[in-house]
C-alpha positions as CSV (number, residue, x, y, z in Angstrom):
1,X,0.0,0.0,0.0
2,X,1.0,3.5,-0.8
3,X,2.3,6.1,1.2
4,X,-0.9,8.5,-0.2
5,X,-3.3,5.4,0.0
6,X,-2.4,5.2,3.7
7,X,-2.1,8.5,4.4
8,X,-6.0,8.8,3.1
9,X,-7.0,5.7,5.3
10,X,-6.0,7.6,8.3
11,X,-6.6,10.8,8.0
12,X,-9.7,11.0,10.3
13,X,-8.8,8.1,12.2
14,X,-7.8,9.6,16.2
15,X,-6.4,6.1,16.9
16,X,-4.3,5.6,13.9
17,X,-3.0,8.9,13.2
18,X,-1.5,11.1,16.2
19,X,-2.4,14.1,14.4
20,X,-6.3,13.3,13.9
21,X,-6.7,12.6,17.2
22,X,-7.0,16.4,18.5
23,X,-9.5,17.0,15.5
24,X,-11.9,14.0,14.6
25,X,-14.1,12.2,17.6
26,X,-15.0,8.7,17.8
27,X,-17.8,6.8,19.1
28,X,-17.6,3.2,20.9
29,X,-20.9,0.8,20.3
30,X,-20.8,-1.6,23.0
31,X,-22.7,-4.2,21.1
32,X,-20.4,-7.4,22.0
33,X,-20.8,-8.2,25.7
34,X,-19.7,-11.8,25.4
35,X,-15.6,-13.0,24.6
36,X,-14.2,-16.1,23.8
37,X,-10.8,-15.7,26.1
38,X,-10.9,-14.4,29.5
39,X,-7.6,-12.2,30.0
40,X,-6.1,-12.5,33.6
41,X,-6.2,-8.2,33.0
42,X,-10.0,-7.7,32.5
43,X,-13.0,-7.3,34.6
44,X,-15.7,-6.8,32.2
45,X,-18.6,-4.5,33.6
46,X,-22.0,-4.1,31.9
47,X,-23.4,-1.3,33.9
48,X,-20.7,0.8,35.4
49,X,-20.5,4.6,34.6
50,X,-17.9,5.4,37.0
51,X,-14.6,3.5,35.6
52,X,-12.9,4.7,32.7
53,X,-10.8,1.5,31.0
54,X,-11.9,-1.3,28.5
55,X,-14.3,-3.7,29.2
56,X,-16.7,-1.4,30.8
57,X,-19.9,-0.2,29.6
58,X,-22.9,1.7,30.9
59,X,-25.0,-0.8,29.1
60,X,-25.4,-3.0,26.1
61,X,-27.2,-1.9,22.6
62,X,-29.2,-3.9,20.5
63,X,-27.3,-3.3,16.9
64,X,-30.9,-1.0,16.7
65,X,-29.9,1.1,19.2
66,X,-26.6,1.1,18.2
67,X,-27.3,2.9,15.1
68,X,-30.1,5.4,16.8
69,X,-27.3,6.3,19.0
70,X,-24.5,7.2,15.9
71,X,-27.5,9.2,14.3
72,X,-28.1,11.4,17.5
73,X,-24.0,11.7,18.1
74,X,-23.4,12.6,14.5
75,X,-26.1,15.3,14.0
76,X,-24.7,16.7,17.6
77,X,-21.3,16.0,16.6
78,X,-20.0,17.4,13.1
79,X,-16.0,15.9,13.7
80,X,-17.3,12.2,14.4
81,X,-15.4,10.4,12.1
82,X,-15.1,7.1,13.0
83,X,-17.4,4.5,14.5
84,X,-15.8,1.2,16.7
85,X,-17.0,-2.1,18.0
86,X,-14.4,-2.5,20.8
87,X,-16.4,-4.7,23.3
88,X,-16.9,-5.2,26.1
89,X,-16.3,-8.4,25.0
90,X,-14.9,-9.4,21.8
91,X,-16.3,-8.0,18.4
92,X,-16.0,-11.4,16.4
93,X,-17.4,-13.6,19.6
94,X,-20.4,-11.3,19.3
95,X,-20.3,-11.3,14.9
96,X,-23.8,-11.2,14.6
97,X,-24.3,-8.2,16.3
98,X,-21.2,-6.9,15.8
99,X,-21.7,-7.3,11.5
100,X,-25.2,-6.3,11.5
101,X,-24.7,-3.0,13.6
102,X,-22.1,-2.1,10.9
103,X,-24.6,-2.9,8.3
104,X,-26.8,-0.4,9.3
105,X,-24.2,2.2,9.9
106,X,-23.0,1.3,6.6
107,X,-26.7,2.1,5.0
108,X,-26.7,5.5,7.1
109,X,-23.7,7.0,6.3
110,X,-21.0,5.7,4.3
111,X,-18.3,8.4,5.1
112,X,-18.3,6.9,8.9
113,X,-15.0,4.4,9.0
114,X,-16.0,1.3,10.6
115,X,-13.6,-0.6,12.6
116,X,-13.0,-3.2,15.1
117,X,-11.2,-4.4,17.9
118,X,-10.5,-8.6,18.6
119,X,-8.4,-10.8,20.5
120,X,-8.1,-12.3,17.4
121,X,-9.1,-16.2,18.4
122,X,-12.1,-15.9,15.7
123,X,-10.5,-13.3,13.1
124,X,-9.5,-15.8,10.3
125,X,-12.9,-17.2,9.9
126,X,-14.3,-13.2,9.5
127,X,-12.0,-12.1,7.4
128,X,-14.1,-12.2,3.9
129,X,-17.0,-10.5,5.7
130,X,-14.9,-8.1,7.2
131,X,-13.6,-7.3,3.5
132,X,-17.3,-7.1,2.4
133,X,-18.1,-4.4,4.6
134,X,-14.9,-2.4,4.2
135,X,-13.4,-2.3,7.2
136,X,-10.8,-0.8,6.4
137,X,-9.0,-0.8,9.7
138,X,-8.5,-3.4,12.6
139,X,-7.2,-3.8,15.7
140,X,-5.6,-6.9,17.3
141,X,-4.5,-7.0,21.0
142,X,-1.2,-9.1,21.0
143,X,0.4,-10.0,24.2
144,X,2.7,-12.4,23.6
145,X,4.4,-14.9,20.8
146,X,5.4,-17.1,22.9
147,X,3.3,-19.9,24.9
148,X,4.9,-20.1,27.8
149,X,4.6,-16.4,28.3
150,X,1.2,-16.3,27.4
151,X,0.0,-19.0,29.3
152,X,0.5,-16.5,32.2
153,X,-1.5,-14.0,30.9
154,X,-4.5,-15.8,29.5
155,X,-6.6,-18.3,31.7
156,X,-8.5,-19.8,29.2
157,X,-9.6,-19.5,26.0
158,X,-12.9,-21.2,24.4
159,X,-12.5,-22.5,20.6
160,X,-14.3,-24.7,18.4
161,X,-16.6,-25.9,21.4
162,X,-13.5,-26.7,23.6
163,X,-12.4,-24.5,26.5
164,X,-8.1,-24.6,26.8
165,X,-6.4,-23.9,29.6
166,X,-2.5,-23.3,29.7
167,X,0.3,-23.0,27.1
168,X,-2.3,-24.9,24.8
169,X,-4.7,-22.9,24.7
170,X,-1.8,-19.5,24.5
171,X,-0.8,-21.5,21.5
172,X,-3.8,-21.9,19.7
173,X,-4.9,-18.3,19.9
174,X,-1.0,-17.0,19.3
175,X,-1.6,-19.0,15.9
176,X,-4.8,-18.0,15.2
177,X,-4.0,-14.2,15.4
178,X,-1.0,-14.3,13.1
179,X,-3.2,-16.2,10.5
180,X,-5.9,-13.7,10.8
181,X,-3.3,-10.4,10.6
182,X,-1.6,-12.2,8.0
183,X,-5.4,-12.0,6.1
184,X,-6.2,-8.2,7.0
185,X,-2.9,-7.4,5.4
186,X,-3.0,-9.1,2.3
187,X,-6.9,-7.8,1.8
188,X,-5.3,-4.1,2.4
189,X,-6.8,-3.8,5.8
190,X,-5.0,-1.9,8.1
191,X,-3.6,-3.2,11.4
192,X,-3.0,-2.0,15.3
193,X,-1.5,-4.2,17.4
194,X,-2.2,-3.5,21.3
195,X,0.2,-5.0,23.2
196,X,-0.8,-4.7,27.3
197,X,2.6,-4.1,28.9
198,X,3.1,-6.3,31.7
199,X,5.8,-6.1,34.7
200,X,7.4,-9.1,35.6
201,X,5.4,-11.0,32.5
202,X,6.0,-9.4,29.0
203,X,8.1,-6.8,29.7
204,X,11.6,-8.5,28.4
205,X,9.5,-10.1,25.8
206,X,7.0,-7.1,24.0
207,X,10.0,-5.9,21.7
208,X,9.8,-10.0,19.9
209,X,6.2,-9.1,20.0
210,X,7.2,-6.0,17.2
211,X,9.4,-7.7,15.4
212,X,7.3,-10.7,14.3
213,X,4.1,-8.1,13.6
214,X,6.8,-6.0,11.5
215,X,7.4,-9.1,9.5
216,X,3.8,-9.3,9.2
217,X,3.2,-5.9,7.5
218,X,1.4,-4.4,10.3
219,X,1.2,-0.9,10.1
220,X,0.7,0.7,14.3
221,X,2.1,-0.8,17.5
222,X,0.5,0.4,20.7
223,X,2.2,-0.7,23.7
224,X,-0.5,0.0,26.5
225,X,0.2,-0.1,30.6
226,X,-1.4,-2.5,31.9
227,X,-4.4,-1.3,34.3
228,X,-4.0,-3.0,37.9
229,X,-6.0,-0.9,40.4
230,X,-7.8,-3.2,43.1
231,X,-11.1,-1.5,42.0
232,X,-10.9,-3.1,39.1
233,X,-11.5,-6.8,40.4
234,X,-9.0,-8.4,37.7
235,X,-7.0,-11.5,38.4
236,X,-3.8,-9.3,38.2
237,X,-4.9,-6.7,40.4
238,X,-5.9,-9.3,43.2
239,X,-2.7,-11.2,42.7
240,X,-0.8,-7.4,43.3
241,X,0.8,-7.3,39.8
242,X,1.8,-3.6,39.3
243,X,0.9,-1.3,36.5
244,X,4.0,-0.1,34.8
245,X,6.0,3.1,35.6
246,X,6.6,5.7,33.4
247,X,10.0,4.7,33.0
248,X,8.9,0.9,31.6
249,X,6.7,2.3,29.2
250,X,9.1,4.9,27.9
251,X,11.5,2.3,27.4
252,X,10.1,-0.8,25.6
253,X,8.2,1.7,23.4
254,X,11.4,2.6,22.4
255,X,12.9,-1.0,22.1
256,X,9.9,-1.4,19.6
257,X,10.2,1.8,17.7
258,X,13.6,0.6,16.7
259,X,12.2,-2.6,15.7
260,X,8.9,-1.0,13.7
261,X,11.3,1.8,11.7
262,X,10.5,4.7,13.9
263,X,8.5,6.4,16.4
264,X,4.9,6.9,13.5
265,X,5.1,3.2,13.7
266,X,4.5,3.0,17.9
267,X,1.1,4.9,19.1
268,X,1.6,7.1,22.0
269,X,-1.2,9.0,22.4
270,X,-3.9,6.1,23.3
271,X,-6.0,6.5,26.2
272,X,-7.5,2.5,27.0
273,X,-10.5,3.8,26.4
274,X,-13.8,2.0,27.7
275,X,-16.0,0.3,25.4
276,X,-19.0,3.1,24.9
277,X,-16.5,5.8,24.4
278,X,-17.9,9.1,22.6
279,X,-16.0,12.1,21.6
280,X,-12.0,12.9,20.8
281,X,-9.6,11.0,23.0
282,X,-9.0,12.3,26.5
283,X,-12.1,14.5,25.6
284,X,-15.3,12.1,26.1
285,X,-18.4,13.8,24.8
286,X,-21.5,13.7,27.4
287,X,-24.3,11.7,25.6
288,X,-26.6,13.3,28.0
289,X,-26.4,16.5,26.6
290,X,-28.7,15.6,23.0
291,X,-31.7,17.6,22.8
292,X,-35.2,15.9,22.9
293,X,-35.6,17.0,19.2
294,X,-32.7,15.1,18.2
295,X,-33.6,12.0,20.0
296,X,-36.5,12.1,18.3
297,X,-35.8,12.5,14.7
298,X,-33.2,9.8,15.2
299,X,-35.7,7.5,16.3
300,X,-37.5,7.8,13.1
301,X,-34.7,7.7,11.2
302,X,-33.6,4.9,12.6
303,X,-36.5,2.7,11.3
304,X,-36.4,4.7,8.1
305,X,-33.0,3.3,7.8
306,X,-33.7,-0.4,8.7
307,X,-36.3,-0.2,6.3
308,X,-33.6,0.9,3.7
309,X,-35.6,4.1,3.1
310,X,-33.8,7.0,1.0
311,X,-33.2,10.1,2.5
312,X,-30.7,13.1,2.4
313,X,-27.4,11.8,4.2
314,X,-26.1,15.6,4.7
315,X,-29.3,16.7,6.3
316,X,-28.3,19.2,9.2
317,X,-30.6,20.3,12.8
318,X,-31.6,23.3,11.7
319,X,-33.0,22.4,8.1
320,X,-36.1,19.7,7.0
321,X,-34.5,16.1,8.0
322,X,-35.1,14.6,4.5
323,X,-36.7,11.6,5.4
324,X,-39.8,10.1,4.5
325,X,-42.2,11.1,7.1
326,X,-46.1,10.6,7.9
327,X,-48.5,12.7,9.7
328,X,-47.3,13.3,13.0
329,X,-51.1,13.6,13.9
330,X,-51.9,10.2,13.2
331,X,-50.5,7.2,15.1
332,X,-52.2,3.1,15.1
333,X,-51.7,0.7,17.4
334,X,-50.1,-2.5,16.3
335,X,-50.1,-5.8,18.2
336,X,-47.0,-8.5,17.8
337,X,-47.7,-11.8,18.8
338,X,-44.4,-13.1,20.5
339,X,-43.6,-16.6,22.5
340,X,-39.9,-15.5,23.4
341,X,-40.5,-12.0,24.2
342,X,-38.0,-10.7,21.1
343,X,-39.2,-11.1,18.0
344,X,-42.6,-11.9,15.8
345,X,-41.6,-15.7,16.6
346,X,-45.8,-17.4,17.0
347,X,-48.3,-18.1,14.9
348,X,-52.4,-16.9,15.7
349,X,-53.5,-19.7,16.9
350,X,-50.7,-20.3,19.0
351,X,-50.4,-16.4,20.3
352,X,-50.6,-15.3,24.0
353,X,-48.4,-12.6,24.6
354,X,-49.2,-9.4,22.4
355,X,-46.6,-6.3,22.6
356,X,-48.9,-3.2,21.8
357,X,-46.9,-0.7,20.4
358,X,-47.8,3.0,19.2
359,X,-46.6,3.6,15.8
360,X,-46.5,7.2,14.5
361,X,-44.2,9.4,12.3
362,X,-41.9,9.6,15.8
363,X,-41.6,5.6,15.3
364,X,-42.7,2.7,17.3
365,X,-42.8,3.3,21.3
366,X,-43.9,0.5,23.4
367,X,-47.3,0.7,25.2
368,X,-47.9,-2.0,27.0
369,X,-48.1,-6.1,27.0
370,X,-51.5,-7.9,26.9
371,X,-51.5,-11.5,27.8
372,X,-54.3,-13.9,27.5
373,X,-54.8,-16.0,30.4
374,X,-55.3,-19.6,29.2
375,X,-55.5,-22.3,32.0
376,X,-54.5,-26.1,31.0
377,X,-58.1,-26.8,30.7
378,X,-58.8,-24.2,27.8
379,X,-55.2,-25.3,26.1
380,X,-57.0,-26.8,22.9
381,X,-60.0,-23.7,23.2
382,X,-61.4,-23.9,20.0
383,X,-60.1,-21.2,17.3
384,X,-63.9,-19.0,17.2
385,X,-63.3,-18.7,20.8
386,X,-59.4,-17.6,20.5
387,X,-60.1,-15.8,17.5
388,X,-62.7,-13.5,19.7
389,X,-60.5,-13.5,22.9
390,X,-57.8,-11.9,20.6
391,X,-60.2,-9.2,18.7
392,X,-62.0,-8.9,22.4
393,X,-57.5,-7.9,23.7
394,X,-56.3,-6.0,21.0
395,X,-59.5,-4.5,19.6
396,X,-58.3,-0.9,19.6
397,X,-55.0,-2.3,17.2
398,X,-55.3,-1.8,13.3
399,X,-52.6,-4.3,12.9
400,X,-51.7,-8.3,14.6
401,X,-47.9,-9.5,13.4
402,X,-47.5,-13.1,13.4
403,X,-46.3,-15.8,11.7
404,X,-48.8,-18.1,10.3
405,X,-52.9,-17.6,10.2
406,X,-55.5,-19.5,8.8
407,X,-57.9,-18.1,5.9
408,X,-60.5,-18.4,8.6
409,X,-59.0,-16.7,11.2
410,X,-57.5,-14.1,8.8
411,X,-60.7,-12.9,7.7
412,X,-62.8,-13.4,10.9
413,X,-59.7,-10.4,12.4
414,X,-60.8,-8.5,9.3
415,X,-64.1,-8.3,9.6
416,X,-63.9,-7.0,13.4
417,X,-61.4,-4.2,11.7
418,X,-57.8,-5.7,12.8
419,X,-55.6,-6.6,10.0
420,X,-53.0,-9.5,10.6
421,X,-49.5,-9.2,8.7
422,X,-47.4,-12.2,8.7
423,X,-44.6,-10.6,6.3
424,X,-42.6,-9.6,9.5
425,X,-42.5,-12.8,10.9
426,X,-39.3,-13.5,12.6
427,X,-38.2,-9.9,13.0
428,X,-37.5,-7.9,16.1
429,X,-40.9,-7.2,17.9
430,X,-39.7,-3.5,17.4
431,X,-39.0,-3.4,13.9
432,X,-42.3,-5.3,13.0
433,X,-44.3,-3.1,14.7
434,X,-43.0,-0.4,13.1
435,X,-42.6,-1.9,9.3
436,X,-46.3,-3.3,10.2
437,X,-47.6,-0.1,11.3
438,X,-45.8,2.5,8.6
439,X,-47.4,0.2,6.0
440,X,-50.7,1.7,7.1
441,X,-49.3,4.9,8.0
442,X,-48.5,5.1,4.1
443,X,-51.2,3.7,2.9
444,X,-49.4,0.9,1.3
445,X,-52.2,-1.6,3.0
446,X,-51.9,-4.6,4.9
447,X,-52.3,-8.5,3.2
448,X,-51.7,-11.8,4.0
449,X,-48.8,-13.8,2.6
450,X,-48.9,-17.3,2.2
């Protein structure tokens, strides 16, 4: 890759390039709570606002939320640049999420530069998709290339169905990551290597750690202290292994910049930053502070979005959001039958639990749930009488999602004035009461499918 083909990847990148990183923000989406390797180093934390390091979160988004989040940040923050699935897990243990949240990102705004952070155990077998959705930049984090070093800083990793323990299961990942950096680099991906520095572990051994990523073709090694406070609950911190001095990290980040080619090639100005991170680094942007008019109009772009809807990408606050939008007077409700509580999973017949949304030009907001009490001897109650226990529950709905119904029971709903849509069968309970309800909205109508 060229020097000016790089220089253009990283630009607007504040954890590739030290001189973006005082100009363009960033946001975290902490979409990937689980991880395949449990790191004697982290705690993760799923509801802590009050530690600032990776592996902590304030909460988990749905890759729905993920994106509502991105559209209120980037209409309140014009230097977001770059949008990063760092945890507080893994990114490629979570690759559902983690691949559809950047799918949607991808349909909102195509100037946003997608990246990830992994331990690397499940890299090679993501590498195509990762390709697919050009990510154009990746980071790894690298401890050790050696087993019997790394046995001491991993206690376990979990791989093809098999949990490992020891300089086995160090090993396995240790190959695993080389093979997977060896694909980003050949499919012109970009690659950081973060390298937790560890007295008394790595610390004699980080610099072999640059040299065989340098014979890789990685392009950014970021040596990183290791965080030991006994807050923070970690194996090391309860077994008293310090965080480095100053001293330490001044001087095996020079060991690697000899090794790398220079000190462009060793990232100094990283701040461990936790996994729903918003704003430039050292800077983190209060989320708190979008306006109620923003949090709105994201919400309905959000579904305009999933729905693949067009709309004006530079649309700005203070000008008409270019979206397709309804009459904010008029709102339905919209019932979706669900068995598992997430999606549009249960056919009519079958149906007991009904999620009664409001669906207006603001989106779909969640009214309340409406449960038909059944005991075991009405299980096989025949379907006239279900069919008018659901009319008699969710009579004030214009719309029932579900998977299956009968002709029957499909017009005997129609005639009491509730039409039943079984084209969002299997979606989130969200999303089909919204692409349920906007079909009426728009007056595109309602019909069975077979």
């Amino acid at each position: 890759m060229d020097r000016d083909t790089v220089k253009a990847k990283i630009d607007k990148h504040p954890c590739f390039c030290k001189d973006a990183h005082n100009k363009f923000a960033r946001i975290h989406l902490p979409v990937a709570p689980a991880c395949n390797i449990q790191c004697n180093y982290c705690n993760r934390k799923y509801d802590c606002s009050n530690e600032s390091r990776p592996g902590v979160t304030s909460a988990i988004l749905t890759p729905e939320h993920a994106l509502e989040k991105v559209i209120m940040v980037k209409h309140s923050l014009k230097n977001l640049s770059v949008v990063g699935i760092a945890g507080p897990g893994d990114a490629l243990a979570n690759p559902e999420a983690t691949f559809e949240t950047l799918r949607l990102l991808k349909t909102y705004d195509r100037e946003l530069i997608p990246c990830i952070s992994t331990n690397g155990l499940a890299l090679p077998d993501h590498l195509d998709e990762i390709a697919e959705l050009k990510i154009g930049h990746v980071t790894v984090t690298m401890n050790a290339v050696d087993p019997d070093i790394g046995q001491k800083i991993y206690s376990w990793i979990h791989y093809n169905d098999r949990t490992y323990h020891g300089a086995e299961a160090a090993r396995i990942l240790m190959e695993r990551q080389i093979e997977g950096i060896k694909g980003l680099v050949e499919r012109g991906i970009l690659v950081k290597i973060n390298t937790v520095l560890i007295p008394g572990i790595n610390e004699n051994h980080v610099q072999e750690v640059a040299k065989k990523i340098k014979e890789l073709g990685v392009f950014i090694h970021n040596i990183i202290p290791l965080m030991s406070r006994p807050e923070y609950g970690t194996k090391f911190s309860n077994d008293g292994v310090p965080e480095p001095t100053p001293e330490l990290i001044g001087k095996v980040r020079f060991q690697c910049a000899e090794v790398m080619g220079g000190f462009d090639a060793v990232m100094q100005h990283c701040r461990q930053c936790r996994a729903d991170a918003i704003g430039k680094l050292g800077q983190d942007w209060d989320f708190n502070s979008v306006e109620d008019e923003v949090r709105e109009k994201s919400n309905l772009m959000k579904y305009q979005v999933i729905n693949n809807r067009r709309y004006d990408f530079s649309v700005q606050l203070n000008s008409e959001w270019k979206v397709r939008t309804y009459d904010r007077s008029r709102h339905i409700l919209v019932a979706v039958a669900s068995d598992n509580h997430r999606m549009a999973d249960i056919s009519f017949k079958n149906a007991r639990n009904f999620y009664v949304y409001e669906v207006s030009g603001w989106g779909a907001h969640l009214r309340e749930i409406r449960t038909l009490d059944y005991d075991n001897s009405q299980a096989c109650i025949k379907l006239s009488g279900h069919l008018k226990n659901v009319a008699e529950l969710i009579g004030d709905c214009a719309v029932m999602v579900c998977t299956v119904v009968g002709r029957s029971a499909y017009d005997g709903m129609h005639a009491k004035g509730i039409a039943v849509d079984t084209r969002q069968a299997y979606k989130g309970i969200e999303e089909a009461a919204w692409e349920a309800g906007s079909r009426i909205l728009s007056d595109t109508g309602c019909t069975m499918t077979a």
